[in-house]
N, C-alpha and C positions, 0 to 999 in steps of 0.2 A: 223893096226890102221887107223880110219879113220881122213885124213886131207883134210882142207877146200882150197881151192886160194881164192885170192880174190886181185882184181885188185888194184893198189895202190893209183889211184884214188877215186875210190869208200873208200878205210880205210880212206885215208885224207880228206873228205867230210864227212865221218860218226864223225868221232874225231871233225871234224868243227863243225858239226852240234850240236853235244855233246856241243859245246862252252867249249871244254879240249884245255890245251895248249898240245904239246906233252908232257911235265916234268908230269903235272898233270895224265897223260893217262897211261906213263909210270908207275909213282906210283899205280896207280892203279890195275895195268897190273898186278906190280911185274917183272918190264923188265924195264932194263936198257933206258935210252931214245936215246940210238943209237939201239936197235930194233924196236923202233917205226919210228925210219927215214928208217931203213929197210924195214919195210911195207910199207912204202909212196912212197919210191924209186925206190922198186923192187917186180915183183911178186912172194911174199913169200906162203908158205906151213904156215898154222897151224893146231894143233891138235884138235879135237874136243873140250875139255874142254877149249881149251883159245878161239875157235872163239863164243862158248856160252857165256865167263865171258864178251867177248868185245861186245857182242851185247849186254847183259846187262845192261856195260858199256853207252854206245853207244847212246841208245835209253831210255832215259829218262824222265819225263816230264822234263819245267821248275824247277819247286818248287825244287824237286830231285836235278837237276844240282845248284840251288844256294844251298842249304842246303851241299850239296857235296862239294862246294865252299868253306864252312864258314871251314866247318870240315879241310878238307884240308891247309886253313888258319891257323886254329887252332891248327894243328898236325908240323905245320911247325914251328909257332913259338912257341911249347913246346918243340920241337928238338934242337931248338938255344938256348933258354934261358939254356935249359939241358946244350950245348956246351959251353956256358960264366963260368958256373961254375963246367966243366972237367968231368961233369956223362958220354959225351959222345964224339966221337971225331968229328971236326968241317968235 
């Protein structure tokens, strides 16, 4: 299987650049947000299919990254209000 490196520099400048907090990147990832301080910390191995979904990620225009913004706003606080009234657990 082919995996990518990728210096942990370069991931936390690409995620900056993104204007992703790591929670945001994580979720998007679908990875825990202590794998995302893994890539930042250390140089990590990924699979082809995640270093494609994070360039994706990654590289966006503006419009993209706010619109990504709202969504993400959006998905969060329909997770909480879910959680006030026990659809989901907090």
């Amino acid at each position: 299987m082919f995996r990518k490196k990728l210096k942990p520099e370069i991931f936390r400048k690409m995620r900056e650049n993104a204007g992703l907090s790591r929670e945001e990147l994580a979720l998007l990832m679908d990875w825990s947000e202590g794998t995302v301080v893994n890539y930042e910390t250390k140089e990590c191995k990924m699979d082809l299919y995640e270093f494609e979904k994070f360039m994706m990620v990654t590289t966006t225009s503006k419009e993209d990254r706010d619109s990504r913004k709202k969504l993400l706003k959006y998905i969060s606080n329909a997770i909480q209000e879910l959680a006030t009234i026990g659809v989901v657990e907090k």
